[in-house]
C-alpha positions as CSV (number, residue, x, y, z in Angstrom):
1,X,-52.0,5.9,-3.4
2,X,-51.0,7.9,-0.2
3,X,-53.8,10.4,0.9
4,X,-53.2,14.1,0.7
5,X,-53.4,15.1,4.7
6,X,-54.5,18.5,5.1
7,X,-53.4,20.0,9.0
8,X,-55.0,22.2,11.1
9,X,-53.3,23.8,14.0
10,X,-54.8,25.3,17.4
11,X,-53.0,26.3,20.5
12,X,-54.9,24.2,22.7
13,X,-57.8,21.7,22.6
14,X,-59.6,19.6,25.5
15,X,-57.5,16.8,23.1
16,X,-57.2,16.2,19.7
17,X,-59.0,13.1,19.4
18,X,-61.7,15.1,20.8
19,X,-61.9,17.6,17.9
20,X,-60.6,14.7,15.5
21,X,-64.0,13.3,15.9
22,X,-65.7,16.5,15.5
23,X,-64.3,16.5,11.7
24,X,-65.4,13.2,11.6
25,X,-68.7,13.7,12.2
26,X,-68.5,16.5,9.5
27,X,-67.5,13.7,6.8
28,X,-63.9,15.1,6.9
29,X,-61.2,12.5,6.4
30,X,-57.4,12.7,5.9
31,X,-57.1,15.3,7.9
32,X,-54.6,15.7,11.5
33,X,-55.7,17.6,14.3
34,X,-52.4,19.3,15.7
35,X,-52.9,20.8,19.3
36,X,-50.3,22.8,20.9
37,X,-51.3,21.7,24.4
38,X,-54.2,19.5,25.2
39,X,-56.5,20.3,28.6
40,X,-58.0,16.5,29.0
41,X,-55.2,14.4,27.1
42,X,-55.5,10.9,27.5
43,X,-54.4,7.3,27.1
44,X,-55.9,3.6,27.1
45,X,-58.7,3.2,29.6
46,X,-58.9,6.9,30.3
47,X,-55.8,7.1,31.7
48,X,-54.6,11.1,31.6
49,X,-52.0,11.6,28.5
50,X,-50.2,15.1,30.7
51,X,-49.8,17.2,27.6
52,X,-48.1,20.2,28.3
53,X,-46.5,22.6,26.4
54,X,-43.5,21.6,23.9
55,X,-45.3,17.8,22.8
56,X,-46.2,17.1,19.8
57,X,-50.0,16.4,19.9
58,X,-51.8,14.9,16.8
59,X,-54.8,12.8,16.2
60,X,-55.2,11.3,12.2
61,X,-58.7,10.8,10.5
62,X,-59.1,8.4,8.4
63,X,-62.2,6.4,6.7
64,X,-62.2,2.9,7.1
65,X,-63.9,0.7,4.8
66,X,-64.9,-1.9,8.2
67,X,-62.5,-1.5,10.6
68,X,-61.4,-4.8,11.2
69,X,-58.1,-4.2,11.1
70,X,-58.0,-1.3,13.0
71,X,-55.2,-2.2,15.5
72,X,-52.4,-2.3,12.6
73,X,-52.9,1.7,12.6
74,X,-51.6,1.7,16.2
75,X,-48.8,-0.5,14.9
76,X,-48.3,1.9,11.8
77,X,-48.2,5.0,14.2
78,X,-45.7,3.3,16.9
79,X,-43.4,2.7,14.0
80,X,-43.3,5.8,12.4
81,X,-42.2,7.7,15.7
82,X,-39.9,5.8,16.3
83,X,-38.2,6.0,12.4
84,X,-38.9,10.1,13.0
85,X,-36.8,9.7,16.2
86,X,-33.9,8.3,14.8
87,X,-34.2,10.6,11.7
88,X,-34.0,13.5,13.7
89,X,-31.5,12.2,16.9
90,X,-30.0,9.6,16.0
91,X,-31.5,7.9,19.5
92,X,-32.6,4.5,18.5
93,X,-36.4,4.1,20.3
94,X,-38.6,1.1,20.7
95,X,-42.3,0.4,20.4
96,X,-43.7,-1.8,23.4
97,X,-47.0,-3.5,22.4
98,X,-49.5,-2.6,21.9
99,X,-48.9,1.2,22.0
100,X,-46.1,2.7,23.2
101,X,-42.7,3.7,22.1
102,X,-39.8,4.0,24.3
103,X,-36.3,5.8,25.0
104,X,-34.3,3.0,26.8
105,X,-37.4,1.9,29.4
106,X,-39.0,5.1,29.7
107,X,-42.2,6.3,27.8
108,X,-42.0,9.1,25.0
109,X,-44.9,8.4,23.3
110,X,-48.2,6.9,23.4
111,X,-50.9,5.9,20.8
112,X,-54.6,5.8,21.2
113,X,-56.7,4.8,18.0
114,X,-60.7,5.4,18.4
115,X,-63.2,4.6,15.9
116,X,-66.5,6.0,14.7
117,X,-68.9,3.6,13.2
118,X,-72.0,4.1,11.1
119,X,-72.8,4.8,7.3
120,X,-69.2,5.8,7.1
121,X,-66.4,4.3,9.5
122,X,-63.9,6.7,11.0
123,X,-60.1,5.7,12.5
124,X,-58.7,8.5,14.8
125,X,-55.0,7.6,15.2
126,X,-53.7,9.6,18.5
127,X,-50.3,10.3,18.7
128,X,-48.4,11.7,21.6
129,X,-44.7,12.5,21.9
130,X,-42.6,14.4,24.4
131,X,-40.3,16.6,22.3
132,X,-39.3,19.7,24.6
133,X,-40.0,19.1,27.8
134,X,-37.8,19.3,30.7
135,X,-39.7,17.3,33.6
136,X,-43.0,15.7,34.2
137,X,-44.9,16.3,37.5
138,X,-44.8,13.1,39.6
139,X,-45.8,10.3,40.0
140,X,-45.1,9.5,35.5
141,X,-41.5,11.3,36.2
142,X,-39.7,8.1,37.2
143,X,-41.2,6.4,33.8
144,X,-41.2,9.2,31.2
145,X,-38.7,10.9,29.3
146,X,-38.9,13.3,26.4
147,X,-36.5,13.7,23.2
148,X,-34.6,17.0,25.2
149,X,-34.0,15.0,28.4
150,X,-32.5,12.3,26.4
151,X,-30.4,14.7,23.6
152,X,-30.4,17.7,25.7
153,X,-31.5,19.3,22.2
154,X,-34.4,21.1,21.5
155,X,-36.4,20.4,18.3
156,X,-38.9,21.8,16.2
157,X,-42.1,20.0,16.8
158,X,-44.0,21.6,13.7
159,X,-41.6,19.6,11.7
160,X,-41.3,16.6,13.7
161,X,-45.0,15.9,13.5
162,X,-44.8,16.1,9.7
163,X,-42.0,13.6,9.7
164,X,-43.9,11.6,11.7
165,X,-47.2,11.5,8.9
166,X,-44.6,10.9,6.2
167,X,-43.5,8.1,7.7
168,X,-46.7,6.7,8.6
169,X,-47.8,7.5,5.0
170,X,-45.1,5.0,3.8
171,X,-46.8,2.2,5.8
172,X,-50.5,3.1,5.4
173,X,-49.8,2.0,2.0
174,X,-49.9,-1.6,3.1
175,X,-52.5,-1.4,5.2
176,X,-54.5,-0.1,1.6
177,X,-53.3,-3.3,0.3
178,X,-54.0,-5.6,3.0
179,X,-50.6,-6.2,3.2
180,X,-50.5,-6.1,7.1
181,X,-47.2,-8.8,7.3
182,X,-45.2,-6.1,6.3
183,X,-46.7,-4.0,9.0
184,X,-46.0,-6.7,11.2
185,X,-42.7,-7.0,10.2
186,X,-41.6,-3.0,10.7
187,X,-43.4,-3.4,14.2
188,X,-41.5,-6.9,14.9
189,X,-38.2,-4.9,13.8
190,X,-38.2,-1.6,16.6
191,X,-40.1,-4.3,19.0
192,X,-39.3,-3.7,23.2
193,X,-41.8,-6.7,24.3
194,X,-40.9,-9.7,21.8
195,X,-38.0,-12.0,22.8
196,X,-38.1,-10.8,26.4
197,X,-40.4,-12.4,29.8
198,X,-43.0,-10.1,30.6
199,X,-46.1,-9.9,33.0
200,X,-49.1,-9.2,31.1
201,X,-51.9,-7.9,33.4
202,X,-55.2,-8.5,31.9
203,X,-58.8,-8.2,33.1
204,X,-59.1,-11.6,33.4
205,X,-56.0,-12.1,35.5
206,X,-51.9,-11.6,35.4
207,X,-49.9,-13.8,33.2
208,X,-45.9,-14.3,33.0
209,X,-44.6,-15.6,30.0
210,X,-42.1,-15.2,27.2
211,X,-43.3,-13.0,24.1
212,X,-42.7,-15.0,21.1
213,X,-44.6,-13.2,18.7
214,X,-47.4,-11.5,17.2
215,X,-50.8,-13.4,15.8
216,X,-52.8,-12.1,12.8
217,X,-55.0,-9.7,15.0
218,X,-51.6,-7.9,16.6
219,X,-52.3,-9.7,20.1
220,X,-49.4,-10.6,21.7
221,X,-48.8,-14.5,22.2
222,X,-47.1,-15.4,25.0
223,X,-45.2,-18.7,26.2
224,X,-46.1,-19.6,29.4
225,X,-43.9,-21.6,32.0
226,X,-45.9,-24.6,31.5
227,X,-45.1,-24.7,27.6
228,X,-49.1,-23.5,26.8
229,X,-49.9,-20.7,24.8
230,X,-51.4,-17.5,25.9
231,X,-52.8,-14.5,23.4
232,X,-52.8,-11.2,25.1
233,X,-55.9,-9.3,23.5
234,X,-56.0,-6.3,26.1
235,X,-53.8,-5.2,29.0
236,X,-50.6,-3.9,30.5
237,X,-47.1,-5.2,29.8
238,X,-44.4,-5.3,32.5
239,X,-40.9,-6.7,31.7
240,X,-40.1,-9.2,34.4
């Protein structure tokens, strides 16, 4: 059964993660944060998420029975902005694992799912997506781009954000059923990183390879020059 979400709106929030996790704490679940602007956006490793005005910025609660398979929500998300893209422009976008969709090789959109744990378990999906801007200060210019720059359109980002759940909602269903190949398979489908030789730069060092595929916990496995197999669990992707 697909959860009723309930949305609440506010002009601007330090992020919406941030007062995601405030509901959360409340026992409110199935519920999106929707933030006009965001003051302290941000991305993997802390990494600032520049949310001006004209993105669409979002952050799903959700209770999770244990969590384990928390990184197929990031998958889920990915895929649903990119459907809601080409429902609404026609431009065919990509997800790049493990969190990021693009427009050609520059960055619309990023994901970043946090998780509360205790007597109840908590999954706040983050969703960011340049809609209406026009620029981005530098140094991200070079590397982002928004739905405007790319359509020269301007779009209404109340709606686009409820595209976006709706098509999330269709693969959250699976992830209720354990049915995470199929959530595999969508991801696999609008996938930037499989197929092509990519640097993965990890904590424990940089590796070039070929990305064959996906494993069962959504690292990316890579084919290394010497034939041997390498899982990414954590890090950057470069295509080489």
């Amino acid at each position: 059964m697909k959860p009723n979400f309930k949305f609440f709106y506010f002009d601007i929030l330090s992020s919406t993660n941030d007062k995601a996790r405030e509901f959360a704490r409340e026992g409110k679940s199935n519920v999106i944060v929707v933030a006009g602007k965001q003051k302290k956006g941000r991305g993997r490793f802390g990494r600032e998420w520049v949310s001006s005005s004209g993105g669409s910025y979002m952050t799903i609660v959700l209770k999770d029975k244990d969590l384990d398979k928390i990184r197929y929500l990031t998958f889920i998300a990915a895929v649903a902005v990119a459907r809601t893209i080409k429902k609404i422009s026609d431009i065919d976008a990509k997800v790049k694992w493990p969190n990021d969709v693009l427009i050609g090789h520059k960055k619309t959109c990023g994901i970043l799912t946090e998780t509360i744990s205790g007597n109840e378990n908590y999954a706040l999906v983050g969703i960011g997506l340049n809609v209406n801007q026009k620029e981005f200060p530098n140094p991200i210019m070079r590397n982002s781009t928004s739905l405007k720059i790319e359509s020269n359109k301007k779009y209404n980002i109340k709606k686009i954000s409820k595209l976006i759940i709706e098509e999330f909602n269709n693969l959250y269903l699976y992830y209720n059923d354990g049915n995470y190949g199929k959530i595999k398979e969508a991801w696999k489908k609008y996938s930037h990183t499989l197929g092509k030789t990519v640097k993965a730069k990890t904590m424990s060092g940089d590796y070039i390879g070929n990305a064959v595929d996906l494993d069962d916990n959504c690292n990316l496995v890579l084919k290394l020059s010497n034939g041997n197999i390498k899982k990414i669990v954590e890090g950057d992707i470069f295509i080489v």
